[in-house]
N, C-alpha and C positions, 0 to 999 in steps of 0.2 A: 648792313650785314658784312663782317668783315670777309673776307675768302678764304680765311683759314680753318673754319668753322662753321661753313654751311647746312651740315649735318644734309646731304643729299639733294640739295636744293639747286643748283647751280644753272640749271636749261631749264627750258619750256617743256620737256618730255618729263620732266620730275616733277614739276607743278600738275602736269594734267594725270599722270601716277597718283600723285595723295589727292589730288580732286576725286577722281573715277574711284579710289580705297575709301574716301569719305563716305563719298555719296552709294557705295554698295554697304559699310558698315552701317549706315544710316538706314537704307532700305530694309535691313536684315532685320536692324532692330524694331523696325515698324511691324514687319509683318508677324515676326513672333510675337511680340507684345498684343496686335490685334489677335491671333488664332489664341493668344492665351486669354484675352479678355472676354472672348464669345465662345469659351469653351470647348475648343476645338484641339486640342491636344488633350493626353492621356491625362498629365497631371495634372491641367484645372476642370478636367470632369471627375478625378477622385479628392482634389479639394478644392477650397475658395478660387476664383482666379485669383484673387488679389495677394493669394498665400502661392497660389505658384508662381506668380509676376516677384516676390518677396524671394521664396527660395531659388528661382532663377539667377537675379541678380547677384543671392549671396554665394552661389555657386560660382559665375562667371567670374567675382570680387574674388574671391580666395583664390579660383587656379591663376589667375594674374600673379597674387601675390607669391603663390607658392613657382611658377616660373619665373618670378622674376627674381627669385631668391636662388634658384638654379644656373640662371644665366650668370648669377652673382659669385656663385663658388664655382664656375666652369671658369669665369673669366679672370678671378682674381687671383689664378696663382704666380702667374708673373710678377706680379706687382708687390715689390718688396712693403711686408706688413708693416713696418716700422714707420712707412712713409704715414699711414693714416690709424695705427695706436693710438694717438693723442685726440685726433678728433671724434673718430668713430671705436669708443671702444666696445661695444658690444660687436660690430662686424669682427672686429680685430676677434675678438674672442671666437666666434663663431668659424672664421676661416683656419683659427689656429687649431682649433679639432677638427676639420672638417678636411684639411688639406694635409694630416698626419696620415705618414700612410698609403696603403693604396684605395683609404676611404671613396676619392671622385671613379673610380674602374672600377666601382662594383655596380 
């Protein structure tokens, strides 16, 4: 691991951070998956569990992608567009309306 790109990893106090975030997102998803499998939430007594375990995931899938597309145009106006036009050009495209403007302050 070189040390200039740790990405937060550097002590002992950051290892046991992403263990203890692991091992609670892990908990979390256990027990919702069980109260949804034995019926125990609103929307697998109004439909299948296996249709609310279905639309769960594709709920929690999409706000990911739609925050991380947020994080995407908060973060990239710094960053002259020109540097990745050639490789990403649909981002390019996307940030070049997106950052017209006072589009990100509304």
């Amino acid at each position: 691991m070189s040390v200039g790109h740790s990405h937060g990893t550097n002590t002992a106090a950051d290892w046991i951070r992403i263990f203890i975030s692991l091992f609670l997102l892990g908990f979390s998803i256990v027990i919702v998956m069980v109260l949804i499998s034995t019926g125990n939430t609103k929307l697998a007594r109004d439909v299948h569990p296996a249709a609310a375990a279905i639309i769960m995931w594709a709920g929690i899938i999409w706000m990911s992608m739609v925050e991380g597309g947020q994080c995407s145009m908060v973060g990239l106006p710094p960053i002259d567009r020109e540097l990745y036009k050639e490789s990403h050009p649909i981002t390019y495209n996307i940030c070049s309306n997106g950052h017209k403007g006072d589009n990100l302050d509304r």
